[in-house]
C-alpha positions as a Markdown table, in Angstrom:
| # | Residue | x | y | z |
|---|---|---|---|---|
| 1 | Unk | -5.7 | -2.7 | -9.8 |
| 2 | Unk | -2.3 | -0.7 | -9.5 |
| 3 | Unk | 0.2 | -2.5 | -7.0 |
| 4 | Unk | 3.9 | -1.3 | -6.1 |
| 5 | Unk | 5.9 | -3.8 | -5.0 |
| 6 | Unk | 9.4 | -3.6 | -3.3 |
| 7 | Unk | 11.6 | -5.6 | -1.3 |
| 8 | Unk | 15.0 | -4.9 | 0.4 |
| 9 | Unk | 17.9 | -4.0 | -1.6 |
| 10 | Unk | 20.3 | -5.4 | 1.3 |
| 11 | Unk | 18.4 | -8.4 | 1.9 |
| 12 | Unk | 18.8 | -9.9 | -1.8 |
| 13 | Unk | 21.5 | -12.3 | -1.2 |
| 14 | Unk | 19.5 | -13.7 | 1.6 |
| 15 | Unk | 16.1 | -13.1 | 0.3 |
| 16 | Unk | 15.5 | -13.1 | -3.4 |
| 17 | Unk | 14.6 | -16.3 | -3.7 |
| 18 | Unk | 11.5 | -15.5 | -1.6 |
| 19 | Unk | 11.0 | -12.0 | -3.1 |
| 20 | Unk | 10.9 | -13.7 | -6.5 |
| 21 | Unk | 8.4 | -16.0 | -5.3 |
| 22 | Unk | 6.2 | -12.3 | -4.1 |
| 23 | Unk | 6.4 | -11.1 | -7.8 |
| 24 | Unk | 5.4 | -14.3 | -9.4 |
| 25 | Unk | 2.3 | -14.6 | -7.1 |
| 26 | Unk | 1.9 | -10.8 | -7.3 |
| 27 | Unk | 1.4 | -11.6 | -11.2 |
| 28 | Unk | -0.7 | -14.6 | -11.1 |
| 29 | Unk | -3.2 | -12.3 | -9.1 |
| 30 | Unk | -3.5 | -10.1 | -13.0 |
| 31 | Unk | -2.6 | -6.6 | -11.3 |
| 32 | Unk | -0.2 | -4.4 | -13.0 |
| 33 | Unk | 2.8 | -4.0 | -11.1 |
| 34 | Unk | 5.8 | -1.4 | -10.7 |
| 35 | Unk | 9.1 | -2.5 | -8.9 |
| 36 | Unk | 12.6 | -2.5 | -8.8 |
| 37 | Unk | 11.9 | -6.0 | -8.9 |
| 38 | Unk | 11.0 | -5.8 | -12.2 |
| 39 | Unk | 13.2 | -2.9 | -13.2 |
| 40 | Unk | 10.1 | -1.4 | -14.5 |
| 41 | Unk | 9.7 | 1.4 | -11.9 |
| 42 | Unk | 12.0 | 4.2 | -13.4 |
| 43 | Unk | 9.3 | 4.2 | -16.7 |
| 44 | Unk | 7.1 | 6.2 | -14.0 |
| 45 | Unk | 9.5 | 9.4 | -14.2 |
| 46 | Unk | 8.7 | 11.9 | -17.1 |
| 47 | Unk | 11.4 | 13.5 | -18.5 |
| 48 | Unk | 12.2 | 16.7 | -16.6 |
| 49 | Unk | 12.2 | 14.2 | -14.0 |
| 50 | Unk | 14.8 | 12.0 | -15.0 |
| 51 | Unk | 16.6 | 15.0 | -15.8 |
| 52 | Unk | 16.5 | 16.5 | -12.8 |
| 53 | Unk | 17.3 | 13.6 | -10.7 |
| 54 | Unk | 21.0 | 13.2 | -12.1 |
| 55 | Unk | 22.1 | 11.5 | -9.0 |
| 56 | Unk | 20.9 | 7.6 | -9.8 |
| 57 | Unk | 20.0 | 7.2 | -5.4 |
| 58 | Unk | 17.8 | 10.5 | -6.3 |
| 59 | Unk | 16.4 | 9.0 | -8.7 |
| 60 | Unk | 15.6 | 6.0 | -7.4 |
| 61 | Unk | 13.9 | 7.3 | -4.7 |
| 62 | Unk | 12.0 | 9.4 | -6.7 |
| 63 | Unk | 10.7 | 6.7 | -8.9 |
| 64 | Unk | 9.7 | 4.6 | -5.7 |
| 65 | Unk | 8.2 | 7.9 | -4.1 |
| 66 | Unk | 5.8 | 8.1 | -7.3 |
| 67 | Unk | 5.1 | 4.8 | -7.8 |
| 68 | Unk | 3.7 | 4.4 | -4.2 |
| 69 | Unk | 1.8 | 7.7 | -5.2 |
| 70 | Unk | 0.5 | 5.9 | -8.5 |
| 71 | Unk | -0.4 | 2.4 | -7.3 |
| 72 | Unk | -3.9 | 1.3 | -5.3 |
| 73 | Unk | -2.0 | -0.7 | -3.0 |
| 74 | Unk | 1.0 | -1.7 | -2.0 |
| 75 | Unk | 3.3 | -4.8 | -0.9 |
| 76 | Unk | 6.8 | -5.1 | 0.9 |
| 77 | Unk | 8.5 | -7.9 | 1.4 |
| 78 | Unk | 10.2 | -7.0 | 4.7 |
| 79 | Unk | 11.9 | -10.1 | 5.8 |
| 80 | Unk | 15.2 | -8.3 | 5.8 |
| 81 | Unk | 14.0 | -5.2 | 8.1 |
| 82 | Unk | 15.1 | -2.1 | 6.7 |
| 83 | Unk | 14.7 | 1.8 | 7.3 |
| 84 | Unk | 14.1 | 2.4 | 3.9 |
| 85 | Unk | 11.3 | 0.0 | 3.6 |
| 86 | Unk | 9.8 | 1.0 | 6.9 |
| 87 | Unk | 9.7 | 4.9 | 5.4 |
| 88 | Unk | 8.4 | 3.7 | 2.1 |
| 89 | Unk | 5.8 | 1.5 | 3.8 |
| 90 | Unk | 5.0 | 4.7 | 6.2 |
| 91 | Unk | 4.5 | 7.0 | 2.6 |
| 92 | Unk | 2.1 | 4.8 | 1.3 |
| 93 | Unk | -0.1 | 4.4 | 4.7 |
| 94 | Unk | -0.1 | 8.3 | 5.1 |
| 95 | Unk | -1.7 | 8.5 | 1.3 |
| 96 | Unk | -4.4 | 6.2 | 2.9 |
| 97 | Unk | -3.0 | 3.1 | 0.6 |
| 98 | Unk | -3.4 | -0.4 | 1.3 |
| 99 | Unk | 0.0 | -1.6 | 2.6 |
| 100 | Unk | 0.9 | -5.5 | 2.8 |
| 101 | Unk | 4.1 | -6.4 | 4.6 |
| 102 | Unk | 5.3 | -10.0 | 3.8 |
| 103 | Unk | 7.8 | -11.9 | 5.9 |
| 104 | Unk | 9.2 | -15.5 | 6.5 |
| 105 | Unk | 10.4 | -14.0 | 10.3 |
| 106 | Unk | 7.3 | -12.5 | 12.1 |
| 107 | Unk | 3.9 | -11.3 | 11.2 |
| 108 | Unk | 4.1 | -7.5 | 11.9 |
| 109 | Unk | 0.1 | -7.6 | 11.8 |
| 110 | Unk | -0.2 | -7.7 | 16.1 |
| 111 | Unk | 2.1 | -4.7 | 16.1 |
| 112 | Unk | 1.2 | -2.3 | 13.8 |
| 113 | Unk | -2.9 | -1.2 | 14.1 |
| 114 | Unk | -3.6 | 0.9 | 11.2 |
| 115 | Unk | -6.9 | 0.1 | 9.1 |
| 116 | Unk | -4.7 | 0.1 | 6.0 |
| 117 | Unk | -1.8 | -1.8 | 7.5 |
| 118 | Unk | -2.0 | -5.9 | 6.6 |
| 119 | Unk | 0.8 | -8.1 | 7.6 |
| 120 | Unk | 1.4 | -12.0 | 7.3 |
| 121 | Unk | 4.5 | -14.1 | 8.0 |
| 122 | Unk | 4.1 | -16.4 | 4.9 |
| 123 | Unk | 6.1 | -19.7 | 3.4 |
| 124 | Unk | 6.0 | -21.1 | -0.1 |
| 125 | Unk | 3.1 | -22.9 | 0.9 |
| 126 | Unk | 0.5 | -20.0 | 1.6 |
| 127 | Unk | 2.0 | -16.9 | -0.1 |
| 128 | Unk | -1.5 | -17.7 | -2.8 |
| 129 | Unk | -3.5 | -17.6 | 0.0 |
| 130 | Unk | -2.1 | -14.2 | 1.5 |
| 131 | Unk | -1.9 | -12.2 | -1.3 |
| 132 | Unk | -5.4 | -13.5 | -3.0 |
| 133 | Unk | -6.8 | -12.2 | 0.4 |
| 134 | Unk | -5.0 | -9.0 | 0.1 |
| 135 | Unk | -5.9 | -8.2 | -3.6 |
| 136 | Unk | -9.4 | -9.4 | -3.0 |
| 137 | Unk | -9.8 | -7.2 | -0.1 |
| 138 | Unk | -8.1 | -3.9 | -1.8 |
| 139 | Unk | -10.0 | -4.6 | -5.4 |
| 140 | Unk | -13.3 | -3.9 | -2.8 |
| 141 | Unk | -11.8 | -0.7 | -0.8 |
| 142 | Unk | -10.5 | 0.9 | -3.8 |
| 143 | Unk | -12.4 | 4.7 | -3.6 |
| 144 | Unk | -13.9 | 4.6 | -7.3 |
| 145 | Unk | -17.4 | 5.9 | -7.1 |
| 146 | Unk | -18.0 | 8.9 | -6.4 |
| 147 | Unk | -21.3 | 9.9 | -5.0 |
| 148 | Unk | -22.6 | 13.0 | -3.9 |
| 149 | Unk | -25.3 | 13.7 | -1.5 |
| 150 | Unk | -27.3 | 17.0 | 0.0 |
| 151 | Unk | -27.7 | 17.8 | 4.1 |
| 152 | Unk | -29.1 | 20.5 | 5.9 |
| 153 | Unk | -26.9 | 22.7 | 7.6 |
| 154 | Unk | -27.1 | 20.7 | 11.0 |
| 155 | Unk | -26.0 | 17.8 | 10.0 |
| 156 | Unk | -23.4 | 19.4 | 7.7 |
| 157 | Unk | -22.1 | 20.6 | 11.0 |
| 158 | Unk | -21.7 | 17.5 | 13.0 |
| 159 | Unk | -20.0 | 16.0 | 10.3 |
| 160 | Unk | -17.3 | 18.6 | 10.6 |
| 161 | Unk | -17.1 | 18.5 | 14.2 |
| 162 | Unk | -17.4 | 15.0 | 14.7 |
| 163 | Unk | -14.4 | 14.4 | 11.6 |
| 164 | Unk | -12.3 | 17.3 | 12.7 |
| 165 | Unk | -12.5 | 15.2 | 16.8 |
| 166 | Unk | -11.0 | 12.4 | 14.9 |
| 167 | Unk | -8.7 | 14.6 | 13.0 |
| 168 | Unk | -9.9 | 13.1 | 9.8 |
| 169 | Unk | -12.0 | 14.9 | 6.9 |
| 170 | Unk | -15.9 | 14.3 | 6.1 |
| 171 | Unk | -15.4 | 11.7 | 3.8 |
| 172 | Unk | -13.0 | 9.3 | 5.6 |
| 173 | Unk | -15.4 | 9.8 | 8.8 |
| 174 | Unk | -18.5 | 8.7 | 6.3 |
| 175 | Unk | -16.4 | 5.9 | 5.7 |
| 176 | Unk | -15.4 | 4.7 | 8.5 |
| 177 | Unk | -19.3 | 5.2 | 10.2 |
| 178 | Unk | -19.9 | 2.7 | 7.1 |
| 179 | Unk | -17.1 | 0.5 | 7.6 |
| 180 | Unk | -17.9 | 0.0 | 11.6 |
| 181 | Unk | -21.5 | -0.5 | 10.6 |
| 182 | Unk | -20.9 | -3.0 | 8.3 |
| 183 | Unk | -18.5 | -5.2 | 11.0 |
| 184 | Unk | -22.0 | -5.6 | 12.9 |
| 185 | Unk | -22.8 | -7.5 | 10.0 |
């Protein structure tokens, strides 16, 4: 499983102790990570790209922009609030990725509803917990089979109709019809 990982570039002097402690149990989960944390997230840029993004803030964003793109999931550590992170964090819920916000402040999880929005205000003491859960959950969400199916034209069109009420396509609704089925369980 792909993860992207960030964490506020303000907030380091405060923070990095605890955004170090992310990473570490980020890695002791066995996903591959990209990050600025780990200065590996510029290798995501081709060429042209690095090229064309002379301006190193361009860049950056770029980079962070494609790794969100790239990864199955990703995880902010968001104890120092930040506009950047929020937008970042927003990018990777509208591509339907699982986004984990970490905090030693507040768990952001009552005020955000989103089925791919997770939050927890964690310590040194249950950051394994938190982020086992999360990787757990994602490594079971992650859309990797592919299955195809025939209907008749009827129910072909109240699939439509009943995604295009939710303003979702067929596929999400099929999922989400699974997903609330499966909560009965």
């Amino acid at each position: 499983m792909e993860v992207f990982y960030t964490a506020s570039y303000s907030g380091k002097e405060k923070y990095q102790k605890y955004y170090d402690l992310v990473l570490k149990t980020l890695e002791a989960c066995e996903v591959e990570i990209i990050s600025p944390e780990k200065g590996n997230y510029l290798g995501i840029l081709t060429k042209a790209e690095l090229t064309r993004f002379k301006d190193p803030k361009l860049r950056h964003y770029e980079a962070i922009r494609k790794g969100i793109l790239w990864a199955d999931s990703a995880v902010f550590e968001i104890s120092n609030e930040d506009f950047q992170l929020g937008h970042e964090a927003t990018l990777a819920l509208q591509s339907k990725k699982h986004v984990l916000c970490l905090s030693v402040n507040e768990d952001f999880s009552e005020k955000i509803k989103n089925r791919y929005f997770h939050a927890a205000k964690y310590n040194q003491f249950n950051i394994e917990e938190v982020i086992e859960h999360f990787v757990k959950k994602v490594k079971g969400e992650v859309l990797d089979v592919r299955f195809n199916m025939f209907l008749s034209q009827r129910q072909i069109a109240y699939l439509e109709a009943s995604a295009q009420k939710r303003g979702i396509n067929k596929s999400e609704y099929l999922r989400m019809l699974i997903d609330e089925d499966r909560r009965g369980e």
